[in-house]
PyMOL Python script that loads the backbone (N, CA, C, O; Angstrom):
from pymol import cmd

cmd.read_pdbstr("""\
ATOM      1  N   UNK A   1     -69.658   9.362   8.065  1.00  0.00           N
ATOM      2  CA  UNK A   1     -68.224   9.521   8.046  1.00  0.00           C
ATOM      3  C   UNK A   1     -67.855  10.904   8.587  1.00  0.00           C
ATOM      4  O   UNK A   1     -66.959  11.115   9.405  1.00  0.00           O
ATOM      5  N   UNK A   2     -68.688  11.859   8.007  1.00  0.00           N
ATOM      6  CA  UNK A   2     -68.434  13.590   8.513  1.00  0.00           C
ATOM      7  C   UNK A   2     -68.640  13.396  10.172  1.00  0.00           C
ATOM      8  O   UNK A   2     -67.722  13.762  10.906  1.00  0.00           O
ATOM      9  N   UNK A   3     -69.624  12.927  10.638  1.00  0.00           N
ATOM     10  CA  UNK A   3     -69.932  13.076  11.876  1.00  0.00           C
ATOM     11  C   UNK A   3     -68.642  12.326  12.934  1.00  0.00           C
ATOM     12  O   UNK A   3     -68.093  12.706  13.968  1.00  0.00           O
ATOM     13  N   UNK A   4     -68.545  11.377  12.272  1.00  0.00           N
ATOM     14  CA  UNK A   4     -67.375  10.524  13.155  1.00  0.00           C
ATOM     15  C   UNK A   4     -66.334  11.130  13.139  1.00  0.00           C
ATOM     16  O   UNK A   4     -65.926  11.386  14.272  1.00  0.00           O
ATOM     17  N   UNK A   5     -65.501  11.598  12.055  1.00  0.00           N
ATOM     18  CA  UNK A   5     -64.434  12.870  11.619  1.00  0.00           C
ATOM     19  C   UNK A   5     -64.394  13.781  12.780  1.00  0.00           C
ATOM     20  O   UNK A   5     -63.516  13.871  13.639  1.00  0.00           O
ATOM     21  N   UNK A   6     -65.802  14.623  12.622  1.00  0.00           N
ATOM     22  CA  UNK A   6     -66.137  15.894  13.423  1.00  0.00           C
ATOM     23  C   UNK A   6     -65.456  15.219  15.580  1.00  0.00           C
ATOM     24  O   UNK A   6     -64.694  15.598  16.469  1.00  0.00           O
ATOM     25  N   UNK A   7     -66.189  14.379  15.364  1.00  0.00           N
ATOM     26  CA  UNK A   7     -66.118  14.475  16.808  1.00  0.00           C
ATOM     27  C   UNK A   7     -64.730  13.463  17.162  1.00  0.00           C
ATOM     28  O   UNK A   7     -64.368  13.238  18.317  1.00  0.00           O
ATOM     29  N   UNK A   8     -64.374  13.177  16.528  1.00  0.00           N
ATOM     30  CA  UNK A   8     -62.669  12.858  16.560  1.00  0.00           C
ATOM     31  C   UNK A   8     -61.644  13.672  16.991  1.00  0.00           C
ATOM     32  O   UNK A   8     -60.706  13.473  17.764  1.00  0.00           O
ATOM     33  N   UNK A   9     -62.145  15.019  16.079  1.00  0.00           N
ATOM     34  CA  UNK A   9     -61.568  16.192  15.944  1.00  0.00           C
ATOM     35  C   UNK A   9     -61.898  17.163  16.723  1.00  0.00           C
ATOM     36  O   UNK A   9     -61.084  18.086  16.710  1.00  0.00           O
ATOM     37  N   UNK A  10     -62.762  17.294  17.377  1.00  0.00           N
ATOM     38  CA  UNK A  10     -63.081  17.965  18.337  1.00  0.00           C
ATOM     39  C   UNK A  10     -63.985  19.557  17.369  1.00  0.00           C
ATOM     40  O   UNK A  10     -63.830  20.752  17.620  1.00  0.00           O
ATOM     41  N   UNK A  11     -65.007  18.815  16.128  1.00  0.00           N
ATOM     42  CA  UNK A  11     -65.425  19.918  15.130  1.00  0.00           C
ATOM     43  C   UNK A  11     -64.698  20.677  14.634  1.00  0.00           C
ATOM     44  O   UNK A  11     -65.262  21.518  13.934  1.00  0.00           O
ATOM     45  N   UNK A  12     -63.415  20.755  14.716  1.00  0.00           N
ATOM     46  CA  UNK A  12     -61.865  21.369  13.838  1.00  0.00           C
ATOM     47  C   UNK A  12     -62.350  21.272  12.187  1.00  0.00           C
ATOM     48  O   UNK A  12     -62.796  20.221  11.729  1.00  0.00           O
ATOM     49  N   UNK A  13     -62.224  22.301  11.509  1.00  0.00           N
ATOM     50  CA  UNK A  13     -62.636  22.035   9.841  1.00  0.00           C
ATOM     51  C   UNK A  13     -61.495  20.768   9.283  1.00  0.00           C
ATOM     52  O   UNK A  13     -60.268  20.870   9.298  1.00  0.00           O
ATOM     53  N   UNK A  14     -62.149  19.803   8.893  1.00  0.00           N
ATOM     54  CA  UNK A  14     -61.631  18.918   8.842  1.00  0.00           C
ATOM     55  C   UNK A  14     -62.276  18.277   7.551  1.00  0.00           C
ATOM     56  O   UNK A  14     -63.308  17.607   7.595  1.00  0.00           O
ATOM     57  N   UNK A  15     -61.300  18.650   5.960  1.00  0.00           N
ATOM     58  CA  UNK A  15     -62.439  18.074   4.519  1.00  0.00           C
ATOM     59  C   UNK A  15     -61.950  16.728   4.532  1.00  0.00           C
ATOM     60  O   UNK A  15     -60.903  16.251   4.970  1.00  0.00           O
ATOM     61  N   UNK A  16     -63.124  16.124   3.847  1.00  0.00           N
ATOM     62  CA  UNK A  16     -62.986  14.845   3.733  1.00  0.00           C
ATOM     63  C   UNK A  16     -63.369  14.581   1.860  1.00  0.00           C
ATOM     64  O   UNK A  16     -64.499  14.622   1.373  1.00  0.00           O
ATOM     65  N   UNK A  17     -62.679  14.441   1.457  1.00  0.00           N
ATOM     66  CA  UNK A  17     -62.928  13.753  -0.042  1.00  0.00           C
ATOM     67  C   UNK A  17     -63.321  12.049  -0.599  1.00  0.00           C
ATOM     68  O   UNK A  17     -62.587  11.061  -0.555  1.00  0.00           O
ATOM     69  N   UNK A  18     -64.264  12.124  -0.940  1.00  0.00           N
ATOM     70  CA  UNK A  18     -64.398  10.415  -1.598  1.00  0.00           C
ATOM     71  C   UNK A  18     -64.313  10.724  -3.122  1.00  0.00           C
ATOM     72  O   UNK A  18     -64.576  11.720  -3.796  1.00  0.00           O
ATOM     73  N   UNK A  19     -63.682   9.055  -3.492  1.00  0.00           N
ATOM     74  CA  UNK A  19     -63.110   9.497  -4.508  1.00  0.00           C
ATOM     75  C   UNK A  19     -64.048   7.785  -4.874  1.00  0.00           C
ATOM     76  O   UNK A  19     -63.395   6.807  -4.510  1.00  0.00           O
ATOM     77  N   UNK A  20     -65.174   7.526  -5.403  1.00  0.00           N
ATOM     78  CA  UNK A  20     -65.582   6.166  -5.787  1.00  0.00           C
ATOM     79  C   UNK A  20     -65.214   5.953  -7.250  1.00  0.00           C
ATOM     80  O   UNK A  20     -65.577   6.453  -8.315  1.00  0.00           O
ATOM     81  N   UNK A  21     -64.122   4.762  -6.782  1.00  0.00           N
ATOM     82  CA  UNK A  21     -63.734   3.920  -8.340  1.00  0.00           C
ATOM     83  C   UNK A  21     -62.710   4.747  -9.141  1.00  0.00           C
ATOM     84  O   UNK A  21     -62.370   4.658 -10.320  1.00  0.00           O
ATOM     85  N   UNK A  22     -62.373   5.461  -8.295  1.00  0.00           N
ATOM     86  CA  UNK A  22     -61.538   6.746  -9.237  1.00  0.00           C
ATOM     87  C   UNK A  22     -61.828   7.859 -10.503  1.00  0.00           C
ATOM     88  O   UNK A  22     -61.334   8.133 -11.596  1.00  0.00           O
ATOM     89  N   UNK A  23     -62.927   8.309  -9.657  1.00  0.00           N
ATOM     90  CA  UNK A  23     -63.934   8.962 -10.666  1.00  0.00           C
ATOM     91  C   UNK A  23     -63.406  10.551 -10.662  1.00  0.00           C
ATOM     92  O   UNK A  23     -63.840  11.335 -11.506  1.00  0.00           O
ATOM     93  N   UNK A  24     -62.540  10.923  -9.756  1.00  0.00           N
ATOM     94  CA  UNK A  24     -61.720  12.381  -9.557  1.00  0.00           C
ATOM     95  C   UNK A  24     -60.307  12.174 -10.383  1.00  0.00           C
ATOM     96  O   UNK A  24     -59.819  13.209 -10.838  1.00  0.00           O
ATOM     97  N   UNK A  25     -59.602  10.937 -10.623  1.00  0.00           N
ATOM     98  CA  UNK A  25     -58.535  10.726 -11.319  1.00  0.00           C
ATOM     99  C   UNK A  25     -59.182  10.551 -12.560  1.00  0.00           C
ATOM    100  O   UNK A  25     -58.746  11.540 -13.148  1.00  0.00           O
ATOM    101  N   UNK A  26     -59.866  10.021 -13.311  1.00  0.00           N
ATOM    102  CA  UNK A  26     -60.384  10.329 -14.441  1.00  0.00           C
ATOM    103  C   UNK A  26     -60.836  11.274 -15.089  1.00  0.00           C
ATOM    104  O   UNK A  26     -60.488  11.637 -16.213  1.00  0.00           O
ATOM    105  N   UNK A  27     -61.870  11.850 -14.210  1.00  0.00           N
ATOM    106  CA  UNK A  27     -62.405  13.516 -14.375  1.00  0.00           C
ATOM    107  C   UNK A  27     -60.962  14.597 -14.738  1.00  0.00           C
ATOM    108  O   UNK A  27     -61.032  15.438 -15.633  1.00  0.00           O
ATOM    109  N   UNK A  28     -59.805  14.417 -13.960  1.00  0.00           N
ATOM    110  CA  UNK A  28     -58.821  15.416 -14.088  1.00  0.00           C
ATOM    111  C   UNK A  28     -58.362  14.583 -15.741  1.00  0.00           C
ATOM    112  O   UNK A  28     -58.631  15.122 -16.815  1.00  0.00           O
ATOM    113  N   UNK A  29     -57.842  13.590 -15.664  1.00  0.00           N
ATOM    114  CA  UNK A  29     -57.555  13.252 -17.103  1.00  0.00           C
ATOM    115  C   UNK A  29     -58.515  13.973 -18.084  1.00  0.00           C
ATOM    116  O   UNK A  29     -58.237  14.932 -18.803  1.00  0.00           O
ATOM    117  N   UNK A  30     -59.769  13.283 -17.964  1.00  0.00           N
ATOM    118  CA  UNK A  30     -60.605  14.275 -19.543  1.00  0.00           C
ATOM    119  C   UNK A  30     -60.245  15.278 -19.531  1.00  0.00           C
ATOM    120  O   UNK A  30     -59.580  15.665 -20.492  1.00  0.00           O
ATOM    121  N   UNK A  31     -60.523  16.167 -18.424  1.00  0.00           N
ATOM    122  CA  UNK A  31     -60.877  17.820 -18.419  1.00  0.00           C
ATOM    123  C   UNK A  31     -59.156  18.214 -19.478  1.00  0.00           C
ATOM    124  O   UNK A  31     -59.185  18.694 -20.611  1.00  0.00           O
ATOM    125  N   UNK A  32     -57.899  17.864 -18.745  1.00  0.00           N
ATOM    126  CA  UNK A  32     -56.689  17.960 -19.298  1.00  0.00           C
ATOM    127  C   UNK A  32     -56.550  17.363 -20.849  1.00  0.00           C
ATOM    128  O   UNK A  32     -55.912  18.171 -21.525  1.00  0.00           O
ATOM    129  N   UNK A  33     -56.792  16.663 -21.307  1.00  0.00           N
ATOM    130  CA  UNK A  33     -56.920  16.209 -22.403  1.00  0.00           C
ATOM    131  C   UNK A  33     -57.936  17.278 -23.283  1.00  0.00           C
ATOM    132  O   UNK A  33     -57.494  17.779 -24.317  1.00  0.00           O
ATOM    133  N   UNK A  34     -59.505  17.638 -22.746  1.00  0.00           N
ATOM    134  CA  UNK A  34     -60.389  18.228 -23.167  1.00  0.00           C
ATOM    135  C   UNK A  34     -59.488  19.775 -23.453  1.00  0.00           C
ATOM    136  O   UNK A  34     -59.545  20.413 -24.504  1.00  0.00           O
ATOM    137  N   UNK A  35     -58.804  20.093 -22.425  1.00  0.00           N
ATOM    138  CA  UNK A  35     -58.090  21.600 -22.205  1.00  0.00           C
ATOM    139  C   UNK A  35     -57.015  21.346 -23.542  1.00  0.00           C
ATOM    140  O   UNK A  35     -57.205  22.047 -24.536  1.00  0.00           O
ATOM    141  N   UNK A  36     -56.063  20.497 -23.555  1.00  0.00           N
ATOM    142  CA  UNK A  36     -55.181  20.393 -24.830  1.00  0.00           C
ATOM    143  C   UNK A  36     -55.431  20.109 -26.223  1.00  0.00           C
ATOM    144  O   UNK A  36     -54.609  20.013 -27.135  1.00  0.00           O
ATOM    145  N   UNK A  37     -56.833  19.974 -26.256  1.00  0.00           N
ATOM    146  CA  UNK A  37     -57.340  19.999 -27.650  1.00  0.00           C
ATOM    147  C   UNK A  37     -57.838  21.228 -27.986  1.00  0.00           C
ATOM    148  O   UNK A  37     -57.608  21.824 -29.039  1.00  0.00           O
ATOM    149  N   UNK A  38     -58.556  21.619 -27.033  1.00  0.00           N
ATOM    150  CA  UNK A  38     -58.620  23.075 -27.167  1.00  0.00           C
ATOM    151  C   UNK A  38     -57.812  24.058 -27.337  1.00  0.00           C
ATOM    152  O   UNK A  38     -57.980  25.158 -27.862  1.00  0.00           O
ATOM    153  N   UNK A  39     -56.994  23.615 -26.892  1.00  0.00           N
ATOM    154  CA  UNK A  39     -55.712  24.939 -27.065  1.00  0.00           C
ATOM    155  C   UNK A  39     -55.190  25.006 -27.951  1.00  0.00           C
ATOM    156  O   UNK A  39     -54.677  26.086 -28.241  1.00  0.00           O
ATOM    157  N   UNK A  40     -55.032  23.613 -29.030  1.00  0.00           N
ATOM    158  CA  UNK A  40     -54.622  23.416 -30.217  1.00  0.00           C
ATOM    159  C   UNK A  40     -55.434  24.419 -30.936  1.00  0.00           C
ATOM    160  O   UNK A  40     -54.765  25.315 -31.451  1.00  0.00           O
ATOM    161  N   UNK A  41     -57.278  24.517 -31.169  1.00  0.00           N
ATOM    162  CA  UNK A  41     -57.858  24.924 -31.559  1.00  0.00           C
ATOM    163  C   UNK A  41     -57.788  26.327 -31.868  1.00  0.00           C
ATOM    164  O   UNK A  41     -57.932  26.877 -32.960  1.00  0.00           O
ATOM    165  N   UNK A  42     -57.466  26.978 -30.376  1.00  0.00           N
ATOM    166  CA  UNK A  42     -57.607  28.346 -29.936  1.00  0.00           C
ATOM    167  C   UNK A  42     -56.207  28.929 -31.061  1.00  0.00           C
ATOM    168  O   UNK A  42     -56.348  29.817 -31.902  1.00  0.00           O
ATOM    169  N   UNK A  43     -54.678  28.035 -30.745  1.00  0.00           N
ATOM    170  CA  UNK A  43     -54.034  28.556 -31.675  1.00  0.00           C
ATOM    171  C   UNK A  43     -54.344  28.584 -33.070  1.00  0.00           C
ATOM    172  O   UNK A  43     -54.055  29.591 -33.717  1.00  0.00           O
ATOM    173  N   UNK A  44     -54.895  27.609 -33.611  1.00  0.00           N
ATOM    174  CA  UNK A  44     -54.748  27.341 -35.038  1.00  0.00           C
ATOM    175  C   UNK A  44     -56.059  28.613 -35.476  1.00  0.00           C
ATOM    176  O   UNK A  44     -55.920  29.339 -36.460  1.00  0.00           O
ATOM    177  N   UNK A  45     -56.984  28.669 -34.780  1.00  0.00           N
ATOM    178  CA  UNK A  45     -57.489  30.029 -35.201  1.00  0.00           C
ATOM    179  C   UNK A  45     -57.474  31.339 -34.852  1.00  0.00           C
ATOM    180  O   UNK A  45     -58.029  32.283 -35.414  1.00  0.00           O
ATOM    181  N   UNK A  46     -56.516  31.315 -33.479  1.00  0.00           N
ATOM    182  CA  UNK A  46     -56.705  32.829 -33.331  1.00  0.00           C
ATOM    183  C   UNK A  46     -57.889  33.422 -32.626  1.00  0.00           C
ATOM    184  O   UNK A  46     -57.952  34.641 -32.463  1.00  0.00           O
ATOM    185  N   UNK A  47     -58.757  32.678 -32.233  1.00  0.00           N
ATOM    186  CA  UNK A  47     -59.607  33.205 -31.579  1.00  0.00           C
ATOM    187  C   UNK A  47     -59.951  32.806 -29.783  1.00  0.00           C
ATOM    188  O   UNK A  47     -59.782  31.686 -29.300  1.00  0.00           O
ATOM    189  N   UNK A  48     -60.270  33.572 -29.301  1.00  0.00           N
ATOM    190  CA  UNK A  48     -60.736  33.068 -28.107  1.00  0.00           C
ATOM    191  C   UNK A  48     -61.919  32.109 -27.810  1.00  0.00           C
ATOM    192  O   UNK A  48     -62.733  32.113 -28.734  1.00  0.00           O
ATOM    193  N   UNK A  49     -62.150  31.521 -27.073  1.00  0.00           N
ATOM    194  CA  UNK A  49     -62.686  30.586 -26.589  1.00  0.00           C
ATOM    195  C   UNK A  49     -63.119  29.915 -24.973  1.00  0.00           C
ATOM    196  O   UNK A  49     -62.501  29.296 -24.106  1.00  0.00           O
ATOM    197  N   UNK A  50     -64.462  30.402 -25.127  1.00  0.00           N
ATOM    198  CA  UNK A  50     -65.128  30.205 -23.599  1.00  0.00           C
ATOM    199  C   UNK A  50     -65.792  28.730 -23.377  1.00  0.00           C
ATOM    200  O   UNK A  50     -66.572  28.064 -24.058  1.00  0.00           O
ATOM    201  N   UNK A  51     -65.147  28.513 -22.135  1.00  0.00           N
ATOM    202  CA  UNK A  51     -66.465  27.276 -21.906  1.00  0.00           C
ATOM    203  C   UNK A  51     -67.065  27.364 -21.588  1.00  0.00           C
ATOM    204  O   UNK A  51     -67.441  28.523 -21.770  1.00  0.00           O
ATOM    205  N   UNK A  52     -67.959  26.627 -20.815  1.00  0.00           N
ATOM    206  CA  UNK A  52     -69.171  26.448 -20.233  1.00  0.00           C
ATOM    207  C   UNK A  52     -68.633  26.639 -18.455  1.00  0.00           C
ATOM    208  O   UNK A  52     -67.460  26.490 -18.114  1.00  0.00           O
ATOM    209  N   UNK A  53     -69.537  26.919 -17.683  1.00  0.00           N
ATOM    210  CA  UNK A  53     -69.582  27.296 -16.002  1.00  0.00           C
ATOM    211  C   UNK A  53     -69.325  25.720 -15.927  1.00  0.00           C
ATOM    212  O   UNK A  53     -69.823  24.733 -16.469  1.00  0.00           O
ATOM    213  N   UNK A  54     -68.224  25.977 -14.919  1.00  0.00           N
ATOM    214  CA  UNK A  54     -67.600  25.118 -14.085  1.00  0.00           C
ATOM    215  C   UNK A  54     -67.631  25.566 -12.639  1.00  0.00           C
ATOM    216  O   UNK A  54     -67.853  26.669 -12.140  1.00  0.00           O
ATOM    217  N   UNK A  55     -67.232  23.937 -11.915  1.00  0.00           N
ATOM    218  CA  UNK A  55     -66.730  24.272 -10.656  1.00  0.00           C
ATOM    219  C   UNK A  55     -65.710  24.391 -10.340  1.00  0.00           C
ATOM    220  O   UNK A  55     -64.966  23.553 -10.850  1.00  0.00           O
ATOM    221  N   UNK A  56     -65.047  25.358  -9.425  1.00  0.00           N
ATOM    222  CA  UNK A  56     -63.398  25.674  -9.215  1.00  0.00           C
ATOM    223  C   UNK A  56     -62.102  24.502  -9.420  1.00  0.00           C
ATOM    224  O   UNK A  56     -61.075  24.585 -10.094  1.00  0.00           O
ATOM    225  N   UNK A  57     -62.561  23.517  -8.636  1.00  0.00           N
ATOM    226  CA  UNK A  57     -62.039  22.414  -8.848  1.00  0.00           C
ATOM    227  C   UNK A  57     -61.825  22.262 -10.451  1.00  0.00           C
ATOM    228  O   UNK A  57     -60.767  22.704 -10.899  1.00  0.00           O
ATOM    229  N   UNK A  58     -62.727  21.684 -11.322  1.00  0.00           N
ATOM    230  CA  UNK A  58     -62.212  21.499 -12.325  1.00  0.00           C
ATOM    231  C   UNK A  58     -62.192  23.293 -13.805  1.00  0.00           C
ATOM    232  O   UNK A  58     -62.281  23.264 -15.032  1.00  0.00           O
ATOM    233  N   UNK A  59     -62.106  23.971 -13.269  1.00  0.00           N
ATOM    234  CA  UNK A  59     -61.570  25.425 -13.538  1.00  0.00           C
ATOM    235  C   UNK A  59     -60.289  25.250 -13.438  1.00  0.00           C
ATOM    236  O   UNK A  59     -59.611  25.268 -14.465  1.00  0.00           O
ATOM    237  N   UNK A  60     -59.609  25.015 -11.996  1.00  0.00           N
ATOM    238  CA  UNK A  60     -58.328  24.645 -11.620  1.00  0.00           C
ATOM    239  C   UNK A  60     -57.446  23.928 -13.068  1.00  0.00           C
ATOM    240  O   UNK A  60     -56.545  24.394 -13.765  1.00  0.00           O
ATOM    241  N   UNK A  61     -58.193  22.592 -13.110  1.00  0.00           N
ATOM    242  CA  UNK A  61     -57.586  21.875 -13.891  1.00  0.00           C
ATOM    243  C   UNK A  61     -57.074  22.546 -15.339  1.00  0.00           C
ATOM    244  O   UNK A  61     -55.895  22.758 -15.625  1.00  0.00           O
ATOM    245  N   UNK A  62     -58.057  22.787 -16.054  1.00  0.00           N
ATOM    246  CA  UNK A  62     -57.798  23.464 -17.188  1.00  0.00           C
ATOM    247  C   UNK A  62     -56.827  24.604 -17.004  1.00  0.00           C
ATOM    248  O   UNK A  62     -55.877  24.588 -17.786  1.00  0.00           O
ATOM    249  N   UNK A  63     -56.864  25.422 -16.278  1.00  0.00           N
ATOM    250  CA  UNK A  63     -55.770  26.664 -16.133  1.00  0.00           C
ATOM    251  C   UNK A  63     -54.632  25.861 -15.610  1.00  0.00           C
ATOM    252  O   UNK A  63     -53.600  26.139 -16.222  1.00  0.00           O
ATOM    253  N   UNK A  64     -54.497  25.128 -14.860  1.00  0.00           N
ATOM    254  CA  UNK A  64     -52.942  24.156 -14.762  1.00  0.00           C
ATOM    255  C   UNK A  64     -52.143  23.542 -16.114  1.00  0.00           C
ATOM    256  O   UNK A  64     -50.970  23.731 -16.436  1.00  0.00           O
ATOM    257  N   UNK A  65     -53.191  22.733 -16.803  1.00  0.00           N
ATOM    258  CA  UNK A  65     -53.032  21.814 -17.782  1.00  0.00           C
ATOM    259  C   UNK A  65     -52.738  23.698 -19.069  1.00  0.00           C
ATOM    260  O   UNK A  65     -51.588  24.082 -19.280  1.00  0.00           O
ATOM    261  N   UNK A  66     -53.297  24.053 -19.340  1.00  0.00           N
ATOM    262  CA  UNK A  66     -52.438  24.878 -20.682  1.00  0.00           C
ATOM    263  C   UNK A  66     -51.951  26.080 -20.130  1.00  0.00           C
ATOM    264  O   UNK A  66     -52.012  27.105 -20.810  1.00  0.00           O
ATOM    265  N   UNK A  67     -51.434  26.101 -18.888  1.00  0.00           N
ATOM    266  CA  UNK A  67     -50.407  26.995 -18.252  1.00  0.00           C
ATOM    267  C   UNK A  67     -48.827  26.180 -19.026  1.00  0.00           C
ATOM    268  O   UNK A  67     -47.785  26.629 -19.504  1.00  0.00           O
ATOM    269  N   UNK A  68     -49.278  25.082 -18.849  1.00  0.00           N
ATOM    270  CA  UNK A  68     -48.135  24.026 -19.123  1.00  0.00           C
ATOM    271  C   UNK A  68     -47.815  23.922 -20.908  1.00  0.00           C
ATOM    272  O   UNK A  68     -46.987  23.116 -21.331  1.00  0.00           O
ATOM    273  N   UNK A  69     -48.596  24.852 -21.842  1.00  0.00           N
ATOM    274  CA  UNK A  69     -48.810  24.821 -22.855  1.00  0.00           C
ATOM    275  C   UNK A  69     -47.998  25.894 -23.605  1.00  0.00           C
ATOM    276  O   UNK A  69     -47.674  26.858 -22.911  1.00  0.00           O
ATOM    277  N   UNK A  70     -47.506  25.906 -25.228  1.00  0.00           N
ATOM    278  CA  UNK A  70     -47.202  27.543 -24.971  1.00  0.00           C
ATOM    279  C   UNK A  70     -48.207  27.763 -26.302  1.00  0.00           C
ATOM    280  O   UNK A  70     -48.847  26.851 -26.825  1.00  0.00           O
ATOM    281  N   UNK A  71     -48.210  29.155 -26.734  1.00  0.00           N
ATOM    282  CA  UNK A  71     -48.650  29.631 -27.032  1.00  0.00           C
ATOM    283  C   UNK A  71     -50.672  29.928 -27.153  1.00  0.00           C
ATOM    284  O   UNK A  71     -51.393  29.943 -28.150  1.00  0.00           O
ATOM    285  N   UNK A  72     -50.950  30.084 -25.947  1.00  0.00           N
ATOM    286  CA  UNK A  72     -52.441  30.015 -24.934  1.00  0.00           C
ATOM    287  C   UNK A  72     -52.336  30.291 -23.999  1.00  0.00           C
ATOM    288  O   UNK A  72     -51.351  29.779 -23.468  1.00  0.00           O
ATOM    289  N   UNK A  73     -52.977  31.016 -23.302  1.00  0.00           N
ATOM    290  CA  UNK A  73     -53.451  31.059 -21.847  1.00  0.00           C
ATOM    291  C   UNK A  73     -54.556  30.858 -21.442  1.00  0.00           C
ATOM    292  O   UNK A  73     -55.216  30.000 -22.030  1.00  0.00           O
ATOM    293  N   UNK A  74     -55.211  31.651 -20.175  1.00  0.00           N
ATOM    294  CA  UNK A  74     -56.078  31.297 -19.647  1.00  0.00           C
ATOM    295  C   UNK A  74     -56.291  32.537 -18.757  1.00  0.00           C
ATOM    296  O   UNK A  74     -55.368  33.296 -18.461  1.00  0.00           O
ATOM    297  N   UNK A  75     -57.860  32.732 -18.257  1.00  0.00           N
ATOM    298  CA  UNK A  75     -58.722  33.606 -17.687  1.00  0.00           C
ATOM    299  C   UNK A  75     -59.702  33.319 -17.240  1.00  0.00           C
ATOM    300  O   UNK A  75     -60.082  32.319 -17.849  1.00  0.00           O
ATOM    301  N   UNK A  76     -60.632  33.682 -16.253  1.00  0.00           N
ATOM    302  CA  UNK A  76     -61.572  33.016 -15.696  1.00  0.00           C
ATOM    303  C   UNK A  76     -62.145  34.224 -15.879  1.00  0.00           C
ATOM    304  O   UNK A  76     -61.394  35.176 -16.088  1.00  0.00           O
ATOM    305  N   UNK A  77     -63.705  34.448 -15.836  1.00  0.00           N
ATOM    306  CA  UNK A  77     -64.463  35.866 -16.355  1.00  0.00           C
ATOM    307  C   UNK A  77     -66.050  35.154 -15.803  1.00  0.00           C
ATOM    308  O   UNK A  77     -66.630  34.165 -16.252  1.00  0.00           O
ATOM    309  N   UNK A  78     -66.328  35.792 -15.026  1.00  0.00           N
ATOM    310  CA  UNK A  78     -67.807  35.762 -14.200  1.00  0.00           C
ATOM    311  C   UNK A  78     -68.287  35.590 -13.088  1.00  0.00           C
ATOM    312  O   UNK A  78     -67.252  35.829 -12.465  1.00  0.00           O
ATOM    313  N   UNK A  79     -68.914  35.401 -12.423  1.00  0.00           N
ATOM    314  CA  UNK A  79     -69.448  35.207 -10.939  1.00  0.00           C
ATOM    315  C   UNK A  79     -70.208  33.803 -10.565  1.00  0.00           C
ATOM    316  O   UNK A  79     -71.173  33.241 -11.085  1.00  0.00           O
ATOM    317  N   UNK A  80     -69.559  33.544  -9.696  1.00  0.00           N
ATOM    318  CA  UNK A  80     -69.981  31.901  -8.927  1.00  0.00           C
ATOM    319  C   UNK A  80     -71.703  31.945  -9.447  1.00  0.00           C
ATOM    320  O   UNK A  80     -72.033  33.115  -9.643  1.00  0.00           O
ATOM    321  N   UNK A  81     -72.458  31.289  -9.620  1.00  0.00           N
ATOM    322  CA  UNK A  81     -71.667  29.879 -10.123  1.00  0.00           C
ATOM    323  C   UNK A  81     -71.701  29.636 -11.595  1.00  0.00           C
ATOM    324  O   UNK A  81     -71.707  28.516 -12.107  1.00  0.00           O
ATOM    325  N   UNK A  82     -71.725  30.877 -12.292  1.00  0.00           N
ATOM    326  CA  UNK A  82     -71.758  30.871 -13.905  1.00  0.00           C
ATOM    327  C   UNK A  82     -70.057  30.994 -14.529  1.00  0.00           C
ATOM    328  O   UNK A  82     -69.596  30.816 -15.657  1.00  0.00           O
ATOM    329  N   UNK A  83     -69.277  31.470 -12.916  1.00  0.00           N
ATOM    330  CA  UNK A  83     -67.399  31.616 -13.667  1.00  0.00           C
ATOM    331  C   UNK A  83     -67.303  30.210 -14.241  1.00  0.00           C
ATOM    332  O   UNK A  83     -67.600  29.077 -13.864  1.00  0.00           O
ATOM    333  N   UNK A  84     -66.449  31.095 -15.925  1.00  0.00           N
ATOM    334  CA  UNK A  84     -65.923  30.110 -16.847  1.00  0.00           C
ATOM    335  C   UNK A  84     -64.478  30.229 -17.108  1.00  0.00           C
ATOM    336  O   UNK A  84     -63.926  31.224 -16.639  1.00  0.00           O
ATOM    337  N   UNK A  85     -63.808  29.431 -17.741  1.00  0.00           N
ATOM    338  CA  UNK A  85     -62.251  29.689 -18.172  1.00  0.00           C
ATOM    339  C   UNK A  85     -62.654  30.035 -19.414  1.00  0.00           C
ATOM    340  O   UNK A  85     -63.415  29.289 -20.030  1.00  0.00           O
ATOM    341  N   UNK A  86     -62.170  31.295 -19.995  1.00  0.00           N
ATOM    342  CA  UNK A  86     -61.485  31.186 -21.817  1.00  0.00           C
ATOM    343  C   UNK A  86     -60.360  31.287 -21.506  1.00  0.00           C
ATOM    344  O   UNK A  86     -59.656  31.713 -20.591  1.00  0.00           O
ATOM    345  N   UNK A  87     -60.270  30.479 -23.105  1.00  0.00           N
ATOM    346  CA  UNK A  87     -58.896  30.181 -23.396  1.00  0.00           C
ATOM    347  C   UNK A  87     -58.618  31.297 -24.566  1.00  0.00           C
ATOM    348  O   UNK A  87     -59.471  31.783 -25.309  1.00  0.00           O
ATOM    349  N   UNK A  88     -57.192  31.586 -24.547  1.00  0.00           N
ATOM    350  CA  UNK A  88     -57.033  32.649 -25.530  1.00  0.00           C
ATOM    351  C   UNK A  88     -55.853  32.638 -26.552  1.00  0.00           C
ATOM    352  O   UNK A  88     -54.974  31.888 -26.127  1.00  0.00           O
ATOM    353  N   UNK A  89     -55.584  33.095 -27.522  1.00  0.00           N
ATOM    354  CA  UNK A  89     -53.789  33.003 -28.017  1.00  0.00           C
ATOM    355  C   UNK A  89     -53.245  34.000 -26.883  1.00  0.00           C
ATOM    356  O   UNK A  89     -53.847  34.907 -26.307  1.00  0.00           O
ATOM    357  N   UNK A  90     -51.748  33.497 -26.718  1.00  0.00           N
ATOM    358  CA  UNK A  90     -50.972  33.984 -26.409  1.00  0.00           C
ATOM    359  C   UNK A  90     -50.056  35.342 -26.832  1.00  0.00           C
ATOM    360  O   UNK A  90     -49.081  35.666 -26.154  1.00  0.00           O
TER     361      UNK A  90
END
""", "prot")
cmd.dss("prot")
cmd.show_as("cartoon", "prot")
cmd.util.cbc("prot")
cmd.orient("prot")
């Protein structure tokens, strides 16, 4: 598919995403759901809270999803490919 793309295009950067069965629309659901339980958490104790190394893509998600939240934010803290989001009180 990349190769046929490429020379369509004349090798122009040109991304191509597959998405099988809707496995990128689901993935954003958990992660958002996963992010709003957490944030519940983060308020009700007051403490901060790191996840685990992600990829930007779903990094993205979580800092979108409890941007949209109040009292929490969000921070990203480390170097590819160990950067994580904590979540924090507000």
């Amino acid at each position: 598919m990349r190769t046929v793309v490429q020379r369509r295009t004349e090798g122009h950067g040109t991304r191509i995403n597959v998405d099988v069965a809707g496995y990128r629309a689901r993935r954003r659901e958990a992660l958002a759901h996963f992010a709003e339980e957490l944030a519940g958490k983060v308020r009700e104790s007051g403490k901060d809270q790191a996840l685990e190394p992600m990829p930007p893509a779903d990094r993205k998600v979580v800092h979108d999803t409890i941007a949209e939240l109040e009292g929490v934010t969000t921070m990203s803290e480390g170097e590819e490919p160990l950067r994580r989001v904590v979540v924090r009180p507000a």
